[in-house]
MARTOR-807697 format. One line per 8 residues: their letters; for each residue x, y, z of N, C-alpha, C, O. Coordinates in nm, 2 decimals. Example, Ala and Ser with C-alpha at 12.3 -4.5 7.8 and 13.67 -1.06 7.14 Angstrom:
! residues 2
as) 1.32/-0.57/0.78/1.23/-0.45/0.78/1.32/-0.33/0.78/1.42/-0.33/0.85  1.28/-0.22/0.71/1.37/-0.11/0.71/1.29/0.00/0.79/1.34/0.11/0.80
This chain:
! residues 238
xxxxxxxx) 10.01/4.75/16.78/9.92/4.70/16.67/9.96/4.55/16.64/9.89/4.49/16.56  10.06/4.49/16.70/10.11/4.35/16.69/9.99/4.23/16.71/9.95/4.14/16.64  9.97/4.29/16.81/9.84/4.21/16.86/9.70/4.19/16.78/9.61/4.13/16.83  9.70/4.24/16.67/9.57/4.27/16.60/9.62/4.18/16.48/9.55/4.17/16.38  9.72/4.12/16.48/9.75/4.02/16.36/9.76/3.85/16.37/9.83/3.80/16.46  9.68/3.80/16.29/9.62/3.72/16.37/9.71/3.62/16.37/9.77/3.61/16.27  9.75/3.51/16.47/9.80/3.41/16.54/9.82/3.31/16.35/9.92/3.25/16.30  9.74/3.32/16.32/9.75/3.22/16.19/9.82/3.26/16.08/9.88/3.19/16.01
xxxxxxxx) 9.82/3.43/16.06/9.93/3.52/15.93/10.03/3.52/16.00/10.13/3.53/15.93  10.05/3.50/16.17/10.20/3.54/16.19/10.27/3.43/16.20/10.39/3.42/16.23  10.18/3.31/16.17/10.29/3.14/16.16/10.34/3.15/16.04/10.43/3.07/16.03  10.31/3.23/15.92/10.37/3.21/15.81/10.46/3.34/15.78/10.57/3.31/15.73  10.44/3.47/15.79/10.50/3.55/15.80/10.65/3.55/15.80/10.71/3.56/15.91  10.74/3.54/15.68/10.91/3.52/15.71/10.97/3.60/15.78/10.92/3.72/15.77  11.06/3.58/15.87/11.14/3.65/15.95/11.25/3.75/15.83/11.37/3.75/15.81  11.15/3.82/15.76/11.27/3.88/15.68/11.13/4.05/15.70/11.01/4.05/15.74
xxxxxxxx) 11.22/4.15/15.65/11.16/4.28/15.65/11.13/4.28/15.50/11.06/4.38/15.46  11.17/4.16/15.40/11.20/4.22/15.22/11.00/4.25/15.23/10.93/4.20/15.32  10.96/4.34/15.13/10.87/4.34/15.09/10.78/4.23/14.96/10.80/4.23/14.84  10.70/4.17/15.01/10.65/4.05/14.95/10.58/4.13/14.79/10.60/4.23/14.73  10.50/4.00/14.76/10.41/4.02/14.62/10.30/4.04/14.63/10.25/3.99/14.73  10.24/4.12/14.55/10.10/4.10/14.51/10.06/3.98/14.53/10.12/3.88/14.48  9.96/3.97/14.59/9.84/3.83/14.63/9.79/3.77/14.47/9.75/3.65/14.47  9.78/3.83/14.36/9.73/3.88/14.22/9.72/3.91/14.10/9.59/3.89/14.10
xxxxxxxx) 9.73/3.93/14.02/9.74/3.98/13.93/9.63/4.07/13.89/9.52/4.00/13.87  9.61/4.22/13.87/9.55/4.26/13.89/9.47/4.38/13.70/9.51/4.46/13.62  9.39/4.32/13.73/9.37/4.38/13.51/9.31/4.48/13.60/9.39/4.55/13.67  9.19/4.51/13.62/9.15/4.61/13.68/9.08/4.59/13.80/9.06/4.48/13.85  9.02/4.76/13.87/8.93/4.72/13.97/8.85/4.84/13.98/8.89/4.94/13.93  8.75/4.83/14.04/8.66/4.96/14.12/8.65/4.97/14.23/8.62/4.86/14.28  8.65/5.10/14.33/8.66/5.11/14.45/8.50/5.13/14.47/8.46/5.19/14.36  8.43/5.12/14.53/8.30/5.14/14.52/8.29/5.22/14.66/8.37/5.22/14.76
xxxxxxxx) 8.17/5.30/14.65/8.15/5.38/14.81/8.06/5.33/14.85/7.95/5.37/14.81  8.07/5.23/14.92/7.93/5.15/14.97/7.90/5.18/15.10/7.83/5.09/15.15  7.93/5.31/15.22/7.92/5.32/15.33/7.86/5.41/15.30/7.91/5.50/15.23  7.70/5.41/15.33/7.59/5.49/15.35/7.67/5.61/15.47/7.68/5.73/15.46  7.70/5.55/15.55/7.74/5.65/15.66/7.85/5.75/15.67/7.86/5.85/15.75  7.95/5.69/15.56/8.06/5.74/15.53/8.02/5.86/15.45/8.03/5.98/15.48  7.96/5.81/15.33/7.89/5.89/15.22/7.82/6.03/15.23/7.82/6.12/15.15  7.74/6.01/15.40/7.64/6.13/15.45/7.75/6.21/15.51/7.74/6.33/15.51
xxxxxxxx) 7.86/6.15/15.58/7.93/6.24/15.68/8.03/6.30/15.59/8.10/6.37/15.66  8.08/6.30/15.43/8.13/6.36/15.35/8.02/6.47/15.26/8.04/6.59/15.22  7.94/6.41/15.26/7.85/6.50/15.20/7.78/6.64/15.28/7.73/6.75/15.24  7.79/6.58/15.36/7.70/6.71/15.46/7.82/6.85/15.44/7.79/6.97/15.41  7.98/6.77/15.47/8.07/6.84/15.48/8.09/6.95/15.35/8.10/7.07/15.36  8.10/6.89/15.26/8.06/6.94/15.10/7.91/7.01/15.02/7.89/7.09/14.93  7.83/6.93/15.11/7.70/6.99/15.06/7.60/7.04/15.13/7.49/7.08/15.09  7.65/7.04/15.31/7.54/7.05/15.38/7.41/6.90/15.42/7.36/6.82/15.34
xxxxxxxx) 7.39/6.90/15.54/7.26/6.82/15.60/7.17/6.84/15.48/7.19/6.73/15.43  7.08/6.89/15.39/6.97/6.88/15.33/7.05/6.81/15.21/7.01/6.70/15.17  7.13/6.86/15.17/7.18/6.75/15.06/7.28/6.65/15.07/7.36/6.63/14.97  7.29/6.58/15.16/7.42/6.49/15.22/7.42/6.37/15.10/7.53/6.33/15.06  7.30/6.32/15.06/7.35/6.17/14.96/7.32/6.26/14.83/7.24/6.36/14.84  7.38/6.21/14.71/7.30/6.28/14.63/7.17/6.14/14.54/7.15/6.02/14.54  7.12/6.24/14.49/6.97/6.18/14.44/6.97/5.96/14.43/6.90/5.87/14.47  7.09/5.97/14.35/7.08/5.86/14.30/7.14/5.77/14.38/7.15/5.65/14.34
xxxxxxxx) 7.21/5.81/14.51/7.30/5.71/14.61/7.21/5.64/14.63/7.25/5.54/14.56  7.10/5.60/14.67/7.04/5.50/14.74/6.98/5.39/14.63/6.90/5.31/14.67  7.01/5.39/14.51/6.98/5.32/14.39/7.04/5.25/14.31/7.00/5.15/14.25  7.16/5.32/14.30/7.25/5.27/14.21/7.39/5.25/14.30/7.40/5.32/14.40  7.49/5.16/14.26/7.66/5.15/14.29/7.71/5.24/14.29/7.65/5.28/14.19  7.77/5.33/14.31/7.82/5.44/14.32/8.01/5.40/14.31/8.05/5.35/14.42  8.09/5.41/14.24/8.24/5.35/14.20/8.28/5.48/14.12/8.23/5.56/14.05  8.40/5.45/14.19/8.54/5.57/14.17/8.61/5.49/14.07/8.60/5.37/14.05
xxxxxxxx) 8.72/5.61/13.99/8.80/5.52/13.87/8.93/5.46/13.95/9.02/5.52/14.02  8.92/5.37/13.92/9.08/5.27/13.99/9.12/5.24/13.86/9.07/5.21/13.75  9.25/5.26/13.91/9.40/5.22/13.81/9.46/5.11/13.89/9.50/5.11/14.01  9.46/5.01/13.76/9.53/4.86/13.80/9.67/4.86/13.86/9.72/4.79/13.96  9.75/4.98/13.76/9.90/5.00/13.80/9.91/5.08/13.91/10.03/5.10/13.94  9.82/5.14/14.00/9.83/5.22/14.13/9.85/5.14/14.29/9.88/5.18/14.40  9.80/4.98/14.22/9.79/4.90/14.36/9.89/4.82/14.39/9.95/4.72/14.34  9.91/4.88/14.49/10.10/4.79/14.53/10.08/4.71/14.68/9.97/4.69/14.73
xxxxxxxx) 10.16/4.69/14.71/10.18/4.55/14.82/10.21/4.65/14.92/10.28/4.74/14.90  10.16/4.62/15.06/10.21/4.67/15.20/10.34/4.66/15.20/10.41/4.56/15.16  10.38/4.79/15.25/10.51/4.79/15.29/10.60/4.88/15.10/10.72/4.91/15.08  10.52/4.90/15.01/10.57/4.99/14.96/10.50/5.15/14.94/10.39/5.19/14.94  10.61/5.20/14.93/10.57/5.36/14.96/10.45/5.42/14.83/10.41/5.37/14.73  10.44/5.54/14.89/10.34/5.59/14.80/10.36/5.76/14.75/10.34/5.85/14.82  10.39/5.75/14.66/10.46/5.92/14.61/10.36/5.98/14.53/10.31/5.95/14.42  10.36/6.12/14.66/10.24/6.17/14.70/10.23/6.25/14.53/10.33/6.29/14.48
xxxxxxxx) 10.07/6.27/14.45/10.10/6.33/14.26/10.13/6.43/14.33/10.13/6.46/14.45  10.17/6.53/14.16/10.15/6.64/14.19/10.04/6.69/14.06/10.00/6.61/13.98  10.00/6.81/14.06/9.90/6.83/13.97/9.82/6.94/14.03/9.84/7.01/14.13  9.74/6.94/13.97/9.61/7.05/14.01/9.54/7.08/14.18/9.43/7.14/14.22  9.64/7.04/14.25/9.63/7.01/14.42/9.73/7.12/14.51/9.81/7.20/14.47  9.69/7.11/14.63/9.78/7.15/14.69/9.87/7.06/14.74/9.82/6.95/14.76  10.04/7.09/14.78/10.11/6.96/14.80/10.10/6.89/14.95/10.19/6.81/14.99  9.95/6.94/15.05/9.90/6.86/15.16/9.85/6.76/15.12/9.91/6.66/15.17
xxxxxxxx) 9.76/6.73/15.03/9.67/6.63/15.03/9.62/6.66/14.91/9.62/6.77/14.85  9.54/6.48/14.83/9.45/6.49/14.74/9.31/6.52/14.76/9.24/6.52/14.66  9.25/6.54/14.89/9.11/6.56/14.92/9.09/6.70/14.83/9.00/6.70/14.74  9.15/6.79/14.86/9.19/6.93/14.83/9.11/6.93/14.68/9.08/7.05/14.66  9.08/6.87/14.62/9.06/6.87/14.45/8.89/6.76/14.45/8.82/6.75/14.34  8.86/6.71/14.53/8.78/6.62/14.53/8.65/6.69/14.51/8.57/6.66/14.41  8.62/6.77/14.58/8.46/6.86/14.57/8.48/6.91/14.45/8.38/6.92/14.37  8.61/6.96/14.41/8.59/7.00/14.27/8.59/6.93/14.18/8.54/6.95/14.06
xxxxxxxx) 8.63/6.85/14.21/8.65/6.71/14.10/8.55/6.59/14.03/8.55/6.54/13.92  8.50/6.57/14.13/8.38/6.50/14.11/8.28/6.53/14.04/8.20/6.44/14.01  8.25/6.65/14.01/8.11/6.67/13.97/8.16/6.71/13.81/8.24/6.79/13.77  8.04/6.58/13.71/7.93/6.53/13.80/7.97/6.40/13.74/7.88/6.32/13.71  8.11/6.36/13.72/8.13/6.20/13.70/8.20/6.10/13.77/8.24/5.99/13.74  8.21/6.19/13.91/8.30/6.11/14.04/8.48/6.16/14.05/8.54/6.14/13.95  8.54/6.19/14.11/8.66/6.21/14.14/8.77/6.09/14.08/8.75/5.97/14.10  8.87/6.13/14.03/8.97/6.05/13.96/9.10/6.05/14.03/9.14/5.97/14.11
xxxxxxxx) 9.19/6.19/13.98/9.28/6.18/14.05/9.31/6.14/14.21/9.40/6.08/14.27  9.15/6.23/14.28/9.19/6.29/14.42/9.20/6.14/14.47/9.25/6.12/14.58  9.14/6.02/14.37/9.14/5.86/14.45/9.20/5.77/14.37/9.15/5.66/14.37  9.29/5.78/14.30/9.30/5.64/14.22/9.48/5.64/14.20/9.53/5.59/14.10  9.58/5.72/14.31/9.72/5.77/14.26/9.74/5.65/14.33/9.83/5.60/14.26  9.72/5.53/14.46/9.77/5.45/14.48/9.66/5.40/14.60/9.59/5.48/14.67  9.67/5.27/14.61/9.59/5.18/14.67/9.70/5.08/14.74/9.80/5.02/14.69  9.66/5.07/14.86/9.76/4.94/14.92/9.71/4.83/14.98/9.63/4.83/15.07
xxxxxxxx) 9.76/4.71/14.90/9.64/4.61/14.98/9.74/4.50/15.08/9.82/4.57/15.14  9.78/4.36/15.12/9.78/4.33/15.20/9.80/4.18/15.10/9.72/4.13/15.03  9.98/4.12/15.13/9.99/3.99/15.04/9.86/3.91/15.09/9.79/3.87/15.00  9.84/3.88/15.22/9.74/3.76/15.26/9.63/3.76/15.20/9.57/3.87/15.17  9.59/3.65/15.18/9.42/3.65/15.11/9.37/3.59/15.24/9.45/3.53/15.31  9.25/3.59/15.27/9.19/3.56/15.36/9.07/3.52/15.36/8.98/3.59/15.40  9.03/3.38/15.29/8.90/3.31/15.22/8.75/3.38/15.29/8.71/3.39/15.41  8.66/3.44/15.16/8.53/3.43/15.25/8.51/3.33/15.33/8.50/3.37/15.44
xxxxxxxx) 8.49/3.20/15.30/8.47/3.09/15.43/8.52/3.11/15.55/8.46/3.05/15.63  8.66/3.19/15.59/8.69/3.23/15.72/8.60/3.32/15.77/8.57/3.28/15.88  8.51/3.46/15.73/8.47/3.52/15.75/8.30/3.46/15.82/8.22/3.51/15.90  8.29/3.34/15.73/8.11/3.34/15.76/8.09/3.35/15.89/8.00/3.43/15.94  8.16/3.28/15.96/8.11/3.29/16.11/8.06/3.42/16.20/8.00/3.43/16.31  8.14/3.53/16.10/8.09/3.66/16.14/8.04/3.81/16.09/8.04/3.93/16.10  7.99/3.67/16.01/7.83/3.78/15.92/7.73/3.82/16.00/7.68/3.75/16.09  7.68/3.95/15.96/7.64/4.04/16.01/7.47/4.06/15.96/7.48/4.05/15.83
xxxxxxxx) 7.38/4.06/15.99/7.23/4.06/15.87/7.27/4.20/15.81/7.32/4.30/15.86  7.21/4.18/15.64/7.23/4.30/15.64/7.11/4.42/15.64/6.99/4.41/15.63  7.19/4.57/15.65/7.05/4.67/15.66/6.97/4.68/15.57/7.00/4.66/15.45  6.85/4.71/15.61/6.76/4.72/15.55/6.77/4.84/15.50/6.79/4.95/15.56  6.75/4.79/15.30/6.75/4.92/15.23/6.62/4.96/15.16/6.55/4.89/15.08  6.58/5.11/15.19/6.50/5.15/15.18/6.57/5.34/15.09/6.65/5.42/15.13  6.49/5.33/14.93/6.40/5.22/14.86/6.48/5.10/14.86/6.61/5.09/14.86  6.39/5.00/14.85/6.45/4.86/14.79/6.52/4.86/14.66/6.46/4.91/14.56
xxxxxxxx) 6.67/4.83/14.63/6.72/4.81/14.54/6.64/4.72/14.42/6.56/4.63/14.44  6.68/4.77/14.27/6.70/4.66/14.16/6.70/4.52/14.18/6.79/4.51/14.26  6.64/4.41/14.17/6.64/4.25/14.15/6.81/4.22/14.17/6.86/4.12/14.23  6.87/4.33/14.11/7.02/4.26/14.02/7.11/4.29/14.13/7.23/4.24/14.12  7.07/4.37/14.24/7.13/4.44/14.32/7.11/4.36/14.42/7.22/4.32/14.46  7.02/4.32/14.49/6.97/4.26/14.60/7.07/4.09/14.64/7.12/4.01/14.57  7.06/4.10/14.76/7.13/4.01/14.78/7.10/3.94/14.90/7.15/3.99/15.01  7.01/3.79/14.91/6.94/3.74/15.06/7.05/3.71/15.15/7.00/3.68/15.26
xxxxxxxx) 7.17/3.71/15.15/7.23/3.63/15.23/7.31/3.74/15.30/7.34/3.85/15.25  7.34/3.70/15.42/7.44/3.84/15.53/7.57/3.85/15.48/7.65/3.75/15.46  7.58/3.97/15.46/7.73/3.96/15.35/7.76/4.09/15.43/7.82/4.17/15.35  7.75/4.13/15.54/7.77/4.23/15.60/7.88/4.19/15.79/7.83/4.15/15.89  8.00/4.22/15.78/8.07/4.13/15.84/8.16/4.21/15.94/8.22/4.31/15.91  8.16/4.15/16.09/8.17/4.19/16.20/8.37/4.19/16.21/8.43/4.09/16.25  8.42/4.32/16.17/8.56/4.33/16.12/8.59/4.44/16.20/8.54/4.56/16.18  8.69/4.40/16.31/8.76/4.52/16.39/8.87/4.60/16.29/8.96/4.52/16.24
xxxxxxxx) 8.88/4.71/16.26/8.97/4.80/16.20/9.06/4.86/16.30/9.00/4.92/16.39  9.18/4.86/16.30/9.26/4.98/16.33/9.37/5.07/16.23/9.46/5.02/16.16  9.35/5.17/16.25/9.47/5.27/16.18/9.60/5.30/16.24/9.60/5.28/16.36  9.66/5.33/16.22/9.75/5.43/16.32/9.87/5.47/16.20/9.92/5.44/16.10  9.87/5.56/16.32/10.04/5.73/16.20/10.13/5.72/16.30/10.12/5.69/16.42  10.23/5.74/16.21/10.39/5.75/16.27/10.46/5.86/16.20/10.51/5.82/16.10  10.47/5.94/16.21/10.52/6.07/16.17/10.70/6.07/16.17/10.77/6.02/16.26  10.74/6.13/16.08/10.87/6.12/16.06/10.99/6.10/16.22/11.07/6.01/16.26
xxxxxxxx) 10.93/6.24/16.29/11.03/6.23/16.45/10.92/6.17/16.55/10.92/6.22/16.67  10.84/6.09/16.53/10.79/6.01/16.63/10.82/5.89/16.64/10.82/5.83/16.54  10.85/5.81/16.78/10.90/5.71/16.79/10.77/5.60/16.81/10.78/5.48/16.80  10.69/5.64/16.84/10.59/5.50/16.84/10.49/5.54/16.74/10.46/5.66/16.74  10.41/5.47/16.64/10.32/5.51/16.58/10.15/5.54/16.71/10.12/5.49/16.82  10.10/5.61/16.64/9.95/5.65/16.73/9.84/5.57/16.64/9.83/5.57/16.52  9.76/5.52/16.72/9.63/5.46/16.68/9.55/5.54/16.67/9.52/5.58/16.79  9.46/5.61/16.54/9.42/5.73/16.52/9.25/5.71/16.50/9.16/5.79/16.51
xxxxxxxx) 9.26/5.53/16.45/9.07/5.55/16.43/9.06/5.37/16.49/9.16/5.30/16.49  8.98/5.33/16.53/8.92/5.24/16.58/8.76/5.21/16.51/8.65/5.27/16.52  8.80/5.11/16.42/8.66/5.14/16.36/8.60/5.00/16.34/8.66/4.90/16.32  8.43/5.00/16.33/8.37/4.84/16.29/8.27/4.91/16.23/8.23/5.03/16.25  8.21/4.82/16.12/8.14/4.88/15.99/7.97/4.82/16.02/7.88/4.80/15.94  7.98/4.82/16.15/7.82/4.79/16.24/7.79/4.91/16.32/7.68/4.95/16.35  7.95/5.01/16.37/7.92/5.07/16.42/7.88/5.21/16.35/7.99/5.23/16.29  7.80/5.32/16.31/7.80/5.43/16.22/7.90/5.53/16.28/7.98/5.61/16.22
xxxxxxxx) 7.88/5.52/16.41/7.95/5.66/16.46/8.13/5.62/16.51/8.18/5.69/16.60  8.20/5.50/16.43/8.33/5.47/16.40/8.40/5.55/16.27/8.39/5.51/16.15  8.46/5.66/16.32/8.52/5.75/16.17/8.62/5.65/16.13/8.70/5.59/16.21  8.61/5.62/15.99/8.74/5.53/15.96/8.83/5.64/15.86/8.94/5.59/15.82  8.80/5.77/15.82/8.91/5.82/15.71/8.94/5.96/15.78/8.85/6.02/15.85  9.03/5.98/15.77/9.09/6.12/15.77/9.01/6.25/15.76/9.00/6.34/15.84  8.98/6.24/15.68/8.85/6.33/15.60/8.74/6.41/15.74/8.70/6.52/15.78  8.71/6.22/15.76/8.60/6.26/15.90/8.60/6.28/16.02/8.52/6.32/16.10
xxxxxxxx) 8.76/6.23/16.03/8.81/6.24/16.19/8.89/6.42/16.19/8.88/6.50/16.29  8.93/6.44/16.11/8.95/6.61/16.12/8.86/6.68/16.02/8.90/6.77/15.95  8.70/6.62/16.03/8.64/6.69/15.99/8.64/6.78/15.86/8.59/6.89/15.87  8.69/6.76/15.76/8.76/6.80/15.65/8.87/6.91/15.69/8.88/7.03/15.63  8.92/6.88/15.76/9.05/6.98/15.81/9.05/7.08/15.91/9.14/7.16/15.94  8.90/7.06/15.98/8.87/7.16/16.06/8.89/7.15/16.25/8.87/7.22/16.34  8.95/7.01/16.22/9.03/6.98/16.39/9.14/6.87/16.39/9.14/6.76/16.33  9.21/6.92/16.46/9.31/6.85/16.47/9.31/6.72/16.53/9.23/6.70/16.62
xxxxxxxx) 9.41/6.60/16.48/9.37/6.47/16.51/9.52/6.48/16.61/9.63/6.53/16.58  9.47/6.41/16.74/9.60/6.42/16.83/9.68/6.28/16.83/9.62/6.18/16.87  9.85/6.29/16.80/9.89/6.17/16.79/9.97/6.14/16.93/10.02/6.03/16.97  9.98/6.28/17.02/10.08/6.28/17.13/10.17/6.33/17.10/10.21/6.34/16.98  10.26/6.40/17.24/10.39/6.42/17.22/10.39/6.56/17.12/10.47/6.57/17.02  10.32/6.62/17.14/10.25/6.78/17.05/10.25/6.71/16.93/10.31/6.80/16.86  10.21/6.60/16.83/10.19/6.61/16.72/10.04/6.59/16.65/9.98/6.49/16.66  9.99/6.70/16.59/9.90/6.69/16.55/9.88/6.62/16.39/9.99/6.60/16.33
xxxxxxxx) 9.78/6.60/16.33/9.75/6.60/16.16/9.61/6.65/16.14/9.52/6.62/16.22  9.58/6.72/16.03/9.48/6.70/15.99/9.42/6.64/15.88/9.30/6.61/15.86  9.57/6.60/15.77/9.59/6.58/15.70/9.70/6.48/15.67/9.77/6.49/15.77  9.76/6.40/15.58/9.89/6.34/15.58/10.01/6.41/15.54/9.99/6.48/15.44  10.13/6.43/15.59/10.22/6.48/15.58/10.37/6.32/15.53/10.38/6.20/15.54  10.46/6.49/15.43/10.52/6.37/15.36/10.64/6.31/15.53/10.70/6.36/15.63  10.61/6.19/15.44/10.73/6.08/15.57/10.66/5.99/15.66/10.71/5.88/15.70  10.51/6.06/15.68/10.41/5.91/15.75/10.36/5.80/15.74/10.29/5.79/15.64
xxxxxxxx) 10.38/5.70/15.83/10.37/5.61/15.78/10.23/5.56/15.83/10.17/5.58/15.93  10.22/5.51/15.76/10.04/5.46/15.75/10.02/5.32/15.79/10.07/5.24/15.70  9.98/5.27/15.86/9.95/5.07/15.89/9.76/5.09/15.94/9.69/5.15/16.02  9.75/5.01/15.85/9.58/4.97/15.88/9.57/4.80/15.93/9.63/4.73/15.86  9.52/4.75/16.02/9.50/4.63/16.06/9.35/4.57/16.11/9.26/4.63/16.16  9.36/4.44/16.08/9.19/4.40/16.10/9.17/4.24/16.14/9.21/4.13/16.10  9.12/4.26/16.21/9.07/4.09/16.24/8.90/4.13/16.32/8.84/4.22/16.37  8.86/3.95/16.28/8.76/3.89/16.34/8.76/3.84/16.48/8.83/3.74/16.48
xxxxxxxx) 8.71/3.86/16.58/8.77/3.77/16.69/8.63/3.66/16.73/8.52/3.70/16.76  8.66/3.53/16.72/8.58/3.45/16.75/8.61/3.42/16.92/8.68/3.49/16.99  8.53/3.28/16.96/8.52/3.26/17.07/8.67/3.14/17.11/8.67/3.02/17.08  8.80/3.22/17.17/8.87/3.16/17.16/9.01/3.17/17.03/9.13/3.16/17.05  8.96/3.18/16.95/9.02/3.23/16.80/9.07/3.33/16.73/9.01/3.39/16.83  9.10/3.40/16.68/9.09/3.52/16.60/9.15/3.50/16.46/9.25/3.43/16.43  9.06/3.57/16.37/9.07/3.55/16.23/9.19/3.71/16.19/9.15/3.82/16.24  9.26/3.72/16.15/9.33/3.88/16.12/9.35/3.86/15.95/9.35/3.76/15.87
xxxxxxxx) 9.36/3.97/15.95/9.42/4.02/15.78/9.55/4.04/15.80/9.60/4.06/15.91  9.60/4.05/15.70/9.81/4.09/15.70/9.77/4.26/15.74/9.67/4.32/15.77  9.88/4.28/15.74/9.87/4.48/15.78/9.88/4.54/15.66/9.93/4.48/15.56  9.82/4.69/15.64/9.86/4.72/15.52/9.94/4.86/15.56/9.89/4.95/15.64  10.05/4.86/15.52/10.13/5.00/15.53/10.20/5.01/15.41/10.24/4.94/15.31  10.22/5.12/15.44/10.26/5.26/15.34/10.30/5.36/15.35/10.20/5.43/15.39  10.44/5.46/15.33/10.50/5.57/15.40/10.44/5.68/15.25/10.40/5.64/15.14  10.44/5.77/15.28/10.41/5.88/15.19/10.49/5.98/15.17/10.50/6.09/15.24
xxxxxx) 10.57/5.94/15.03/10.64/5.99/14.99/10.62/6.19/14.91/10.52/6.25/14.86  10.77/6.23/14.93/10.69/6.37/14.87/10.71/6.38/14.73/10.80/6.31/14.67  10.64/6.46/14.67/10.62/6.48/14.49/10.74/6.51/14.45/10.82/6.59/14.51  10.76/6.44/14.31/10.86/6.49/14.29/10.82/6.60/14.21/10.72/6.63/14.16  10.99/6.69/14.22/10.98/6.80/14.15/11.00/6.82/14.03/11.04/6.72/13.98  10.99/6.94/13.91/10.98/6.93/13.77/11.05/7.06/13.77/11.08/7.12/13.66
């Protein structure tokens, strides 16, 4: 995954492992579900093909509750809640959860973002037109200009006794049929994601470590984001 970071974050990058700062200061935020594609391939799962978006997706923003104090810097861990769940995963609580004012807990116990900031003006060169939405949004919604942007993703897990991490999703947000979450790559739990070396997931297990990476690649150039990782700690007990 070395290679996916771009030539320009790793000239400044300190030769130290300490874990950096927040890029921010952060009062609040909302995660919004803006992947039409993501959205149908969760919903089918939960609600079946005839009802995959619900009524009002194609109209309105659709935002999950984020907590300001949940978003920490790559490279610190994440201690998995406990609560109303089983102690695999927060998905487990989501179908139940949501309805009918959006999921809280099952998304908002921790967010990892990446010290580097990375100017929209680096990005223009690899704007994307955007889709045609149909119905046509609100006046307030609409937006003429391509804000839709040509970003290679990678994932990859490293599991407690594995020695190299596995690159688990490959994804670009032009392509629909690139799974980028967990969710959709085992199918809400219903196949296993192969890391090698007999390890499977379908889900996160405590001790893995998580690294997401992304760049642009121009002609000659490459634009990257910092990495974002995160090990997943287990709940504590009471």
């Amino acid at each position: 995954m070395r290679d996916d970071v771009s030539l320009r974050s790793r000239a400044f990058v300190p030769q130290s492992s300490a874990i950096m700062h927040l890029p921010a200061d952060i009062g609040d935020y909302t995660d919004f579900y803006s992947s039409k594609d993501h959205a149908t391939n969760v919903g089918i799962m939960f609600r079946g093909k005839e009802n995959a978006l619900m009524p009002n997706w194609l109209r309105l923003p659709v935002g999950y509750h984020g907590r300001a104090s949940s978003v920490v810097v790559s490279g610190t861990p994440i201690r998995r809640p406990s609560g109303q769940m089983r102690p695999d995963q927060t998905r487990d609580i989501q179908a139940w959860e949501y309805v009918p004012l959006g999921p809280f807990l099952g998304k908002n116990f921790g967010t990892t973002i990446s010290p580097w900031v990375i100017p929209m003006e680096a990005l223009l060169p690899f704007a994307e037109p955007n889709s045609i939405q149909d119905p046509e949004p609100l006046p307030y919604l609409q937006h003429p200009d391509a804000f839709t942007f040509n970003i290679n993703l990678f994932v990859s897990l490293k599991g407690k006794g594995m020695a190299e991490a596995a690159t688990i999703s490959r994804s670009n947000f032009k392509d629909p049929e690139s799974f980028g979450s967990m969710l959709e790559l085992s199918w809400r739990g219903s196949k296993n994601i192969d890391l090698g070396g007999g390890e499977t997931r379908t889900f996160l297990k405590d001790g893995d470590e998580v690294t997401i990476t992304g760049y642009c690649q121009g002609d000659g150039y490459r634009v990257g984001f910092g990495p974002c990782m995160g090990t997943v700690l287990p709940a504590l007990q009471h």
